[in-house]
N, CA, C and O atoms as a CHARMM CRD file, in Angstrom:
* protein
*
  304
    1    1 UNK  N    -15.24000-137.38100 104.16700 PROA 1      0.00000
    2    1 UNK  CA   -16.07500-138.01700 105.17400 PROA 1      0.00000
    3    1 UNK  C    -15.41200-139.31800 105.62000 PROA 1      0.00000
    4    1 UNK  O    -15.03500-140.03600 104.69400 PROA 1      0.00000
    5    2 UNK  N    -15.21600-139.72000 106.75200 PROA 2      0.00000
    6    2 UNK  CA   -14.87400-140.53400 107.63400 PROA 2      0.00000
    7    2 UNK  C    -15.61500-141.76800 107.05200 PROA 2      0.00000
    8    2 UNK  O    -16.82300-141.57400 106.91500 PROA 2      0.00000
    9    3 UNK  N    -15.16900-142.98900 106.68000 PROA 3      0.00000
   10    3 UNK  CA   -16.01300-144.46400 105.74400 PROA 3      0.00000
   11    3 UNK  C    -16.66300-144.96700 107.62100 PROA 3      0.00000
   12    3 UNK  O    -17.69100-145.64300 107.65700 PROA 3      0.00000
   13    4 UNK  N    -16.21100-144.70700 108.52900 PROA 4      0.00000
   14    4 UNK  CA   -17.40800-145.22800 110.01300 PROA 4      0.00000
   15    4 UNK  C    -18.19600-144.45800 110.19700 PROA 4      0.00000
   16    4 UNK  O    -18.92200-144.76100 111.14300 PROA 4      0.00000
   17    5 UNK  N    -18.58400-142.93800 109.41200 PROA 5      0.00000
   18    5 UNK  CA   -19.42300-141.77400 109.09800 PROA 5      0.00000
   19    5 UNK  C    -20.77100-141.80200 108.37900 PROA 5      0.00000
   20    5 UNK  O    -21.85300-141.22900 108.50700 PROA 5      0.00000
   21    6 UNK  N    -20.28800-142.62900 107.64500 PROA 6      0.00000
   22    6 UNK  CA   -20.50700-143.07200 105.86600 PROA 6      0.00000
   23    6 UNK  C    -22.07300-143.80000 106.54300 PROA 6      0.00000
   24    6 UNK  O    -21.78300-144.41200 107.57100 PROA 6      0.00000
   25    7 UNK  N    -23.49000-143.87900 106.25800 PROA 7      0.00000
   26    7 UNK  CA   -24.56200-144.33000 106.65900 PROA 7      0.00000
   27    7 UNK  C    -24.73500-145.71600 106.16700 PROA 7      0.00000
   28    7 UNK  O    -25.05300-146.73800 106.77500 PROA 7      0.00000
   29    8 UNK  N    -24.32300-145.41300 104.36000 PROA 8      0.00000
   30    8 UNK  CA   -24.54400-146.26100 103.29400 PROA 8      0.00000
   31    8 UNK  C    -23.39400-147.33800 103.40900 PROA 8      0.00000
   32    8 UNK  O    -23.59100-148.48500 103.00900 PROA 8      0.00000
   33    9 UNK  N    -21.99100-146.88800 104.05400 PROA 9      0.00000
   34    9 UNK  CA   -20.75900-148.10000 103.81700 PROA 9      0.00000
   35    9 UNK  C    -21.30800-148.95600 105.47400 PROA 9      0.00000
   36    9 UNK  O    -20.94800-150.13000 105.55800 PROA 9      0.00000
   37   10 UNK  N    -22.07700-148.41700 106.62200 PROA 10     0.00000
   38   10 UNK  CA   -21.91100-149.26900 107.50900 PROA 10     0.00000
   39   10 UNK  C    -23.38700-149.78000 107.48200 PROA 10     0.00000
   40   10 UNK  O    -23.70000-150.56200 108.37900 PROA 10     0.00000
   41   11 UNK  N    -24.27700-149.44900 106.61200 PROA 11     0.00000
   42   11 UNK  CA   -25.44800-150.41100 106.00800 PROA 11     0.00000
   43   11 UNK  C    -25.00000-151.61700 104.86100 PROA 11     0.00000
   44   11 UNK  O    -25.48700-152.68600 104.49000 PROA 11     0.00000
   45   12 UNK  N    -24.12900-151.03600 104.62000 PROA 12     0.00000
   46   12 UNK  CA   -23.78500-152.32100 103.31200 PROA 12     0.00000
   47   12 UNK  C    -22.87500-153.44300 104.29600 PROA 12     0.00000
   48   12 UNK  O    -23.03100-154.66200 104.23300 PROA 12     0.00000
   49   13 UNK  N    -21.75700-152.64200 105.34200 PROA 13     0.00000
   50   13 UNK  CA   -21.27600-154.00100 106.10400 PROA 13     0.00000
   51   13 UNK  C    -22.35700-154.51700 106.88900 PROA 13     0.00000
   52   13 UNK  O    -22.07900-155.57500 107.45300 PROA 13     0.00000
   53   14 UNK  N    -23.33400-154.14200 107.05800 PROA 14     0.00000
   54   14 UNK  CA   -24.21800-154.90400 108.04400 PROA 14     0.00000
   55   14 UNK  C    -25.06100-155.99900 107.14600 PROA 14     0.00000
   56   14 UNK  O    -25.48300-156.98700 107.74600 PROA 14     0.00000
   57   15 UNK  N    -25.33700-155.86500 105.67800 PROA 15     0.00000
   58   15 UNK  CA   -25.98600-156.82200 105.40300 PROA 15     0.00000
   59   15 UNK  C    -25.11900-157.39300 104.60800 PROA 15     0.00000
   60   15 UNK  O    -25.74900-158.19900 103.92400 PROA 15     0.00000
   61   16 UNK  N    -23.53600-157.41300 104.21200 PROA 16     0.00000
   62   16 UNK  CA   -22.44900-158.10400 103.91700 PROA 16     0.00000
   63   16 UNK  C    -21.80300-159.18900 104.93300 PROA 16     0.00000
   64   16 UNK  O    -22.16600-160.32900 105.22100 PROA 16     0.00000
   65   17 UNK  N    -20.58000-158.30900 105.41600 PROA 17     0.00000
   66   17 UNK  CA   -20.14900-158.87600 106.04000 PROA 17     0.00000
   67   17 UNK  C    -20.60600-159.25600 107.71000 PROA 17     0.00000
   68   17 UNK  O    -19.99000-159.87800 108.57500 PROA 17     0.00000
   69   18 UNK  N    -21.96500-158.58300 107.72700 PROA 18     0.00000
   70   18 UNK  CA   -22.36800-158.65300 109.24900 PROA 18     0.00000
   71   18 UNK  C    -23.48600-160.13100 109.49700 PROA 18     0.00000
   72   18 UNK  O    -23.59900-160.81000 110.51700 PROA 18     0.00000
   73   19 UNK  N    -24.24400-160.29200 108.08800 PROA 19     0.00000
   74   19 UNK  CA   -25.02200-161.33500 107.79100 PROA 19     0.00000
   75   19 UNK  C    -24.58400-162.86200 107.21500 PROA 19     0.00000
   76   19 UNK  O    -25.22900-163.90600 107.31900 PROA 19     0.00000
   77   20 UNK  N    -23.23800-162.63600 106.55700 PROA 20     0.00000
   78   20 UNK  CA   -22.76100-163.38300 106.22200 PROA 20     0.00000
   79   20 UNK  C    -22.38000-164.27700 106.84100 PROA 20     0.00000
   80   20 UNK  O    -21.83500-163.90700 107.88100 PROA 20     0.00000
   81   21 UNK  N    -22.41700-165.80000 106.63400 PROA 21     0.00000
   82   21 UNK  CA   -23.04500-167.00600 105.25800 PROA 21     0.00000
   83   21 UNK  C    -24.48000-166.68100 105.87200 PROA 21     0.00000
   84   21 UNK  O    -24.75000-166.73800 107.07200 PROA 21     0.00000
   85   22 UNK  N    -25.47900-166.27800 104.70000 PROA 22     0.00000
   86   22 UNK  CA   -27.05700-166.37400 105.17000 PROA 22     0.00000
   87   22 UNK  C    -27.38300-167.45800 105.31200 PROA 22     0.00000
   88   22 UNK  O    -28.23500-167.62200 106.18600 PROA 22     0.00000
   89   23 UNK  N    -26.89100-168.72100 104.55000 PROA 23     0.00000
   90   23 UNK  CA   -27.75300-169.85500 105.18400 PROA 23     0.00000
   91   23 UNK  C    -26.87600-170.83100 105.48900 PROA 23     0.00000
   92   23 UNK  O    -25.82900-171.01900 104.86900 PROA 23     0.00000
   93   24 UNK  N    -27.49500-171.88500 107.02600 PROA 24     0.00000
   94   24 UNK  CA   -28.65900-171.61600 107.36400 PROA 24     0.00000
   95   24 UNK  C    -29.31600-170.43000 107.28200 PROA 24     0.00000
   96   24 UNK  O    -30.28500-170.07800 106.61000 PROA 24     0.00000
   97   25 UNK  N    -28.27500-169.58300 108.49000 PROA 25     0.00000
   98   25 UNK  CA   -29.12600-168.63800 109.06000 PROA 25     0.00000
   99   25 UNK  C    -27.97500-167.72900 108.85700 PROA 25     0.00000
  100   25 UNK  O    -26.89900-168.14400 108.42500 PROA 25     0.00000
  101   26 UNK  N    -28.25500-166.13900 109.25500 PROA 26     0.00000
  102   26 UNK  CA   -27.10000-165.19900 109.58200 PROA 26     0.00000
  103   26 UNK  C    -26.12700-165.89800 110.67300 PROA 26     0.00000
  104   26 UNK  O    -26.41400-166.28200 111.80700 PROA 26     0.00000
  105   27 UNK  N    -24.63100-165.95800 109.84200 PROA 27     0.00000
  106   27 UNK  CA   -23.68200-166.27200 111.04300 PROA 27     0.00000
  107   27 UNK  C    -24.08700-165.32500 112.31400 PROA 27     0.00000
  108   27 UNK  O    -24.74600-165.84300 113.21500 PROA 27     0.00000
  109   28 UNK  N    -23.74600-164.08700 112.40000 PROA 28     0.00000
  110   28 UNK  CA   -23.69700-163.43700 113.88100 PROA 28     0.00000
  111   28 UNK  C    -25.47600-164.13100 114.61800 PROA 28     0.00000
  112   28 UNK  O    -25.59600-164.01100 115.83700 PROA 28     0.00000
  113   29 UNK  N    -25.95900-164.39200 114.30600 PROA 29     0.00000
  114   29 UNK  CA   -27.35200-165.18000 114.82100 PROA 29     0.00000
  115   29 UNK  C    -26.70800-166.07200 115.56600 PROA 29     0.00000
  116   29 UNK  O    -26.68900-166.05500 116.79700 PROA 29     0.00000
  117   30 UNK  N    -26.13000-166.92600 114.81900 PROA 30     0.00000
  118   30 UNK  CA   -25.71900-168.41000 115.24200 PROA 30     0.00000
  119   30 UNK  C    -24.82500-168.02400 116.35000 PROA 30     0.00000
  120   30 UNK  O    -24.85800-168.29100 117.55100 PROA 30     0.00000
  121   31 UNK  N    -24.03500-167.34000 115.64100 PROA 31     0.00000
  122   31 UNK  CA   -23.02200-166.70000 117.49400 PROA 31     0.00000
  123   31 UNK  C    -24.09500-166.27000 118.64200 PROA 31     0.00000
  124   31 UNK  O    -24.25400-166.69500 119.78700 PROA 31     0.00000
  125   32 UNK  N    -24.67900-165.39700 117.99400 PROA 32     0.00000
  126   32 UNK  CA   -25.24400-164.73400 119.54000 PROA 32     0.00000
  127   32 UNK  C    -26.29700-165.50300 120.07100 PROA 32     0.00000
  128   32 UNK  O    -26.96400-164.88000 120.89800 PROA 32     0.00000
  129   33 UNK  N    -26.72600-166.87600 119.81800 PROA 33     0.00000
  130   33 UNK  CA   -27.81200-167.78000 120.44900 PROA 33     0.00000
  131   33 UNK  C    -26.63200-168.89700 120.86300 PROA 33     0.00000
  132   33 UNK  O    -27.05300-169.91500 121.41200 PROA 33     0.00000
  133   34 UNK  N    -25.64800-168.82300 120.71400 PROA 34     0.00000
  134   34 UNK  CA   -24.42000-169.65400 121.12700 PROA 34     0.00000
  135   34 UNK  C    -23.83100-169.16000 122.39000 PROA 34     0.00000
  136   34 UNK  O    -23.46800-169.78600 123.38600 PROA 34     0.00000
  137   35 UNK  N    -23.81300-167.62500 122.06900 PROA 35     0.00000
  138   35 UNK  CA   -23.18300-167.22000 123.59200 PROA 35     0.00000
  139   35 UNK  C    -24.24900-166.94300 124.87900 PROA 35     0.00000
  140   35 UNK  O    -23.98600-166.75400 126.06600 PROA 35     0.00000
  141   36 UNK  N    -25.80900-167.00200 124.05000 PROA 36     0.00000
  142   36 UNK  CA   -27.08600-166.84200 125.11500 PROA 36     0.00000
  143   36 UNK  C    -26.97200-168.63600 125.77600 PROA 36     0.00000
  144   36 UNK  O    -27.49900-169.06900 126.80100 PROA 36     0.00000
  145   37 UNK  N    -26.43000-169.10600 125.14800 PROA 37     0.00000
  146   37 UNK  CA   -27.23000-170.44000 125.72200 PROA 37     0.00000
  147   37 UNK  C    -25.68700-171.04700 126.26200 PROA 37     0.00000
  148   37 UNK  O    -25.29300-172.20300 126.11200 PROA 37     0.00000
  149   38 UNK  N    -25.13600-170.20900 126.75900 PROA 38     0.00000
  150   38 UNK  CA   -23.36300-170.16300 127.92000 PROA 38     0.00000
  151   38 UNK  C    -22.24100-170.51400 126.76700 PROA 38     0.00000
  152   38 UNK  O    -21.22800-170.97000 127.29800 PROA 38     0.00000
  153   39 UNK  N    -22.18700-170.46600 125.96400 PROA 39     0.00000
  154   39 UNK  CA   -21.13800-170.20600 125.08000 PROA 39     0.00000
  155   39 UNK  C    -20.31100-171.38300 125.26700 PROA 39     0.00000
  156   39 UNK  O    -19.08600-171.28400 125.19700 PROA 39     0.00000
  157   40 UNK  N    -21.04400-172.79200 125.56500 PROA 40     0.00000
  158   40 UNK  CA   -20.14600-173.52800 125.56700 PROA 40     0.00000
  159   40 UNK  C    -19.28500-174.00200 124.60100 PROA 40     0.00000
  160   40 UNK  O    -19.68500-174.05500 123.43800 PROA 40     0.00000
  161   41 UNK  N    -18.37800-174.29000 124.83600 PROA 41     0.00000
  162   41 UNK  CA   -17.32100-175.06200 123.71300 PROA 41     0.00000
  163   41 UNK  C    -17.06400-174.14400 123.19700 PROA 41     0.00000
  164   41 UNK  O    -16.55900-174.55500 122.15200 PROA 41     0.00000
  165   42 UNK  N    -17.04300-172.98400 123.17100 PROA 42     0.00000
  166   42 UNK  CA   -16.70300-171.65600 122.49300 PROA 42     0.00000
  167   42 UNK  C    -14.68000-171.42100 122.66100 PROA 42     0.00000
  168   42 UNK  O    -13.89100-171.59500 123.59000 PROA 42     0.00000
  169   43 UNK  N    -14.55800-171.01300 121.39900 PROA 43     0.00000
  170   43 UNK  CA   -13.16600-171.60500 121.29500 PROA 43     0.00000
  171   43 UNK  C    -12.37800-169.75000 121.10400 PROA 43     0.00000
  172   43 UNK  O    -12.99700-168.88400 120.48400 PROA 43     0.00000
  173   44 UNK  N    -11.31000-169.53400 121.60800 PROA 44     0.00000
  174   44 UNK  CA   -10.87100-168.08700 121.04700 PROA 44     0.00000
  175   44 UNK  C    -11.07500-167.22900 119.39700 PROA 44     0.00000
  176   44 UNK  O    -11.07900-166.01900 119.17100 PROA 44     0.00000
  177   45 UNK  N    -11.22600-168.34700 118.47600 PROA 45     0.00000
  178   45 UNK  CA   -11.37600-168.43900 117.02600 PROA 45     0.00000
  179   45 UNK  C    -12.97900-167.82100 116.90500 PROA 45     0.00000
  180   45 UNK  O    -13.24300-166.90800 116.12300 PROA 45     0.00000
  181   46 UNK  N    -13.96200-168.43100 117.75700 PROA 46     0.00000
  182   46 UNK  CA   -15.29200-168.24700 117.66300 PROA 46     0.00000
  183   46 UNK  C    -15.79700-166.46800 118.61400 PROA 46     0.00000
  184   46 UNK  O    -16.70500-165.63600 118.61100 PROA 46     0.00000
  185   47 UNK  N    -14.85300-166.66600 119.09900 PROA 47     0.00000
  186   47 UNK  CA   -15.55200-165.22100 120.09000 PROA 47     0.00000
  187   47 UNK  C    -15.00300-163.89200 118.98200 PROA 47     0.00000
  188   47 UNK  O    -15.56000-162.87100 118.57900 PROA 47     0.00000
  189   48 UNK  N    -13.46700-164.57600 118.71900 PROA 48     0.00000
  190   48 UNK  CA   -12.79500-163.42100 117.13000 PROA 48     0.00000
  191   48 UNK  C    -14.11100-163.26400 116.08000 PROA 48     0.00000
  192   48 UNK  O    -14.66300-162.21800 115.73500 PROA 48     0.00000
  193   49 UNK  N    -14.42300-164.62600 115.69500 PROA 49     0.00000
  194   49 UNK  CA   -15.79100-164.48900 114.65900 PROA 49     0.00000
  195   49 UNK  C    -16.51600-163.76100 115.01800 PROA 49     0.00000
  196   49 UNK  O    -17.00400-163.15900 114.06200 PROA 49     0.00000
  197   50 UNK  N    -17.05300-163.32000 116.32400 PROA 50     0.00000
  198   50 UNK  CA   -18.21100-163.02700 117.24400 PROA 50     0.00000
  199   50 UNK  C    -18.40100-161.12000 116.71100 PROA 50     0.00000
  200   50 UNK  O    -19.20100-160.34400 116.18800 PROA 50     0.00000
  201   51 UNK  N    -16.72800-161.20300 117.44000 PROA 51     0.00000
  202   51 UNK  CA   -16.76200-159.33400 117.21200 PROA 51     0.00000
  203   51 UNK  C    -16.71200-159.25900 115.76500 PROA 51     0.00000
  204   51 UNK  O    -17.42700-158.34300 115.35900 PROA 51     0.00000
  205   52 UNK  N    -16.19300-159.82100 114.95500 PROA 52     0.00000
  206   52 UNK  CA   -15.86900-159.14600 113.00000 PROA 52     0.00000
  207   52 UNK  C    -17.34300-159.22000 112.31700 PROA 52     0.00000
  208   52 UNK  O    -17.72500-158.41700 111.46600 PROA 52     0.00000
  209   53 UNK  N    -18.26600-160.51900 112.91600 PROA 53     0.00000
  210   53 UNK  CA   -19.41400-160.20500 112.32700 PROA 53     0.00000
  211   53 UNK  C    -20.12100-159.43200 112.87700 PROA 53     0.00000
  212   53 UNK  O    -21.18800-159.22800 112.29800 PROA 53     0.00000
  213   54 UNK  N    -19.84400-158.55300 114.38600 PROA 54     0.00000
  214   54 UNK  CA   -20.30700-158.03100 114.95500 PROA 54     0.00000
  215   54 UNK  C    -20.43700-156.08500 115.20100 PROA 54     0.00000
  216   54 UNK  O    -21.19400-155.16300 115.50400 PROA 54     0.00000
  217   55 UNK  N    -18.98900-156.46500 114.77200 PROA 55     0.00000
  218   55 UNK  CA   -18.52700-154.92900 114.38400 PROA 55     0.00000
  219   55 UNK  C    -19.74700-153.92200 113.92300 PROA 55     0.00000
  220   55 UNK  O    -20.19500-152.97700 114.57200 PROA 55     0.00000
  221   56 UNK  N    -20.28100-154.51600 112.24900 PROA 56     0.00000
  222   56 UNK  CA   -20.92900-153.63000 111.49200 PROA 56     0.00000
  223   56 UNK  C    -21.92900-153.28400 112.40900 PROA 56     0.00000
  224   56 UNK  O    -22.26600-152.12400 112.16900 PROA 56     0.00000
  225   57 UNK  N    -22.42100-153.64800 113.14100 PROA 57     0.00000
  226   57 UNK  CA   -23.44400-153.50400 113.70600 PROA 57     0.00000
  227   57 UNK  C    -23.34100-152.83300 114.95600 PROA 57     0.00000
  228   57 UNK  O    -24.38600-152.54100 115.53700 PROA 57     0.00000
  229   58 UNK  N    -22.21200-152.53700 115.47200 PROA 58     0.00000
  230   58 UNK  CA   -22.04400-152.11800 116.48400 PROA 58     0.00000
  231   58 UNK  C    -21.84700-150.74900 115.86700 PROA 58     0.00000
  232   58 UNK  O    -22.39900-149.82800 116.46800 PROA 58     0.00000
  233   59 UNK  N    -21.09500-150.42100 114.67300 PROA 59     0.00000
  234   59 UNK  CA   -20.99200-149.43100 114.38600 PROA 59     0.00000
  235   59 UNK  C    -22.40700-148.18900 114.01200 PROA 59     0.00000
  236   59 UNK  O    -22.55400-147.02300 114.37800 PROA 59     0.00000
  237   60 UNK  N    -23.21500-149.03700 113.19100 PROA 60     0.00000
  238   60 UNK  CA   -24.84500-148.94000 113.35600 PROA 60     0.00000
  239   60 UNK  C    -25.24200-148.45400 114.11500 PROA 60     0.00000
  240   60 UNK  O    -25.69600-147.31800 113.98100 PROA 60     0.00000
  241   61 UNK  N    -25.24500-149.25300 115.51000 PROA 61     0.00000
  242   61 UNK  CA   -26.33500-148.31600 116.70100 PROA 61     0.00000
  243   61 UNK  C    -24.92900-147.40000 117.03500 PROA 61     0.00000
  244   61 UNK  O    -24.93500-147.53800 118.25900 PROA 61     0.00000
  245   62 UNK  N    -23.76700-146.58200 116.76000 PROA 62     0.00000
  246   62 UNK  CA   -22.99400-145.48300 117.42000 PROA 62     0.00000
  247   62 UNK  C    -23.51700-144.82000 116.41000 PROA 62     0.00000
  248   62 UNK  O    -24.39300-144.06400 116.83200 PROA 62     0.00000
  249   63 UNK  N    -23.38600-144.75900 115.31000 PROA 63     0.00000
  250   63 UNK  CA   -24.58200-143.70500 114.35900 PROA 63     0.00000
  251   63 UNK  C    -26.10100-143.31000 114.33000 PROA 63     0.00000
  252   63 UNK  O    -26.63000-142.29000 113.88700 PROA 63     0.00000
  253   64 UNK  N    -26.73100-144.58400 115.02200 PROA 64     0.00000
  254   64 UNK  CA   -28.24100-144.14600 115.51400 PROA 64     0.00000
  255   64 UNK  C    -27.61100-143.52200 116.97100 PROA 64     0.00000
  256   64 UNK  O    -27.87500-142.32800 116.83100 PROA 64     0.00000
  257   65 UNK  N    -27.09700-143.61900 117.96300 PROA 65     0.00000
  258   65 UNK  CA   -26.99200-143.00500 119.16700 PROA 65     0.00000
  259   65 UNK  C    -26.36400-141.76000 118.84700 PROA 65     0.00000
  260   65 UNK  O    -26.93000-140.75900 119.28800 PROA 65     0.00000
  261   66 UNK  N    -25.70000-141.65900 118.42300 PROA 66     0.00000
  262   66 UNK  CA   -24.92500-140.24600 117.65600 PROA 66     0.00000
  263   66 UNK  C    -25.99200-139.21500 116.99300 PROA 66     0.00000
  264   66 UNK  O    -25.91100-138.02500 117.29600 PROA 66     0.00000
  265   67 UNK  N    -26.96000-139.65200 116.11700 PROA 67     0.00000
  266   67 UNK  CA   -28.04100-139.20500 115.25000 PROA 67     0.00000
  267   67 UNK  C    -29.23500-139.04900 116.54900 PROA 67     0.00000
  268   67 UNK  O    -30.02700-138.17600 116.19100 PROA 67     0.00000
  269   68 UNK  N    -29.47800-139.39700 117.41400 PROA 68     0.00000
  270   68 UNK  CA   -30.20900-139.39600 118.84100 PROA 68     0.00000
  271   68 UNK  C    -29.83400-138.69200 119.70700 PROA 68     0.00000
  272   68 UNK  O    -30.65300-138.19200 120.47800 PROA 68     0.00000
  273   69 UNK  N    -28.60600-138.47300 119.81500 PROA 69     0.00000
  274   69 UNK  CA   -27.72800-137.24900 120.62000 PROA 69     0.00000
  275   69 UNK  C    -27.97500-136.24200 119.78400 PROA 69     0.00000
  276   69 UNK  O    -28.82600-135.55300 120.34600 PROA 69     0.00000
  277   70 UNK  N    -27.69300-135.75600 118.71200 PROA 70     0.00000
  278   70 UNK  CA   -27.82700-134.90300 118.25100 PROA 70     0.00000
  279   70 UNK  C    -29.18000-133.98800 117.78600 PROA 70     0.00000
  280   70 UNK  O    -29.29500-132.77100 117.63800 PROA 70     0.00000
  281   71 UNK  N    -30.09200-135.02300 117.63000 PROA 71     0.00000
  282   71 UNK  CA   -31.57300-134.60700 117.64700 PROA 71     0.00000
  283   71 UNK  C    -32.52200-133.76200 118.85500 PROA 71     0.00000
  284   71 UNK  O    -33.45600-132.96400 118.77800 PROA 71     0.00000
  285   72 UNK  N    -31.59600-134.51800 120.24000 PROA 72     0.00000
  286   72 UNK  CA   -31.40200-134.09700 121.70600 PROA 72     0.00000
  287   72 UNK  C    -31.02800-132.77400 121.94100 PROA 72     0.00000
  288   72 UNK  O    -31.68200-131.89600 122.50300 PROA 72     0.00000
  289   73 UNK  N    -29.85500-132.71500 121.42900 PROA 73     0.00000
  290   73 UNK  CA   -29.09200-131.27700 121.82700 PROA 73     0.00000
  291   73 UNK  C    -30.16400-130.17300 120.69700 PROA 73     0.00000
  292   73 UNK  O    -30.50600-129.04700 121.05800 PROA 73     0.00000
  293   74 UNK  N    -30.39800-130.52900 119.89100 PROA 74     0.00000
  294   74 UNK  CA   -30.98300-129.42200 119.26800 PROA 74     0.00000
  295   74 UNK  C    -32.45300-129.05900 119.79700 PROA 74     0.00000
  296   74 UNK  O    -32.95300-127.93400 119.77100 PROA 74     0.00000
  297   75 UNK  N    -33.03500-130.20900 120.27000 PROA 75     0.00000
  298   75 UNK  CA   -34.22800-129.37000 121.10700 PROA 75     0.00000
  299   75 UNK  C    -34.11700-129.15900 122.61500 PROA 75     0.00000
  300   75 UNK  O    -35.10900-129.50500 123.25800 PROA 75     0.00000
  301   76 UNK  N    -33.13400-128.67700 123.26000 PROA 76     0.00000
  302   76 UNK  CA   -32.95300-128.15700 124.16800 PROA 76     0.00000
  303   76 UNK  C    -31.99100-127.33600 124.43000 PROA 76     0.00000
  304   76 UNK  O    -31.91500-126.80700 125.53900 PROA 76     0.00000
């Protein structure tokens, strides 16, 4: 099985490396209310941070949309 397949390895990066430092708050939080509110001062270093904490999670909803496609095709 493919580890971007895997339900359990891209649930564990999402509350690892996708949440990580929890406090304050979840880093990817702090990014994504950084880039809502115009991303100022946002530096090439910070947008890199943006996608790696962002990844797990992106990978997440292609397995719920994948698992939604497929639920699709079978009732029709």
């Amino acid at each position: 099985m493919n580890l971007i397949n895997d339900w359990r390895i891209v649930v564990l990066l999402c509350l690892t490396l996708g949440l990580a430092p929890f406090v304050p708050e979840p880093h990817i939080w702090g990014k994504l209310k950084w880039i809502v509110g115009g991303a100022k001062g946002m530096q090439p270093i910070d947008w890199w941070d943006t996608i790696q904490h962002g990844l797990p999670f992106i990978l997440l909803l292609r397995l719920l949309i994948l698992k939604a496609m497929k639920g699709y095709n079978m009732r029709h």
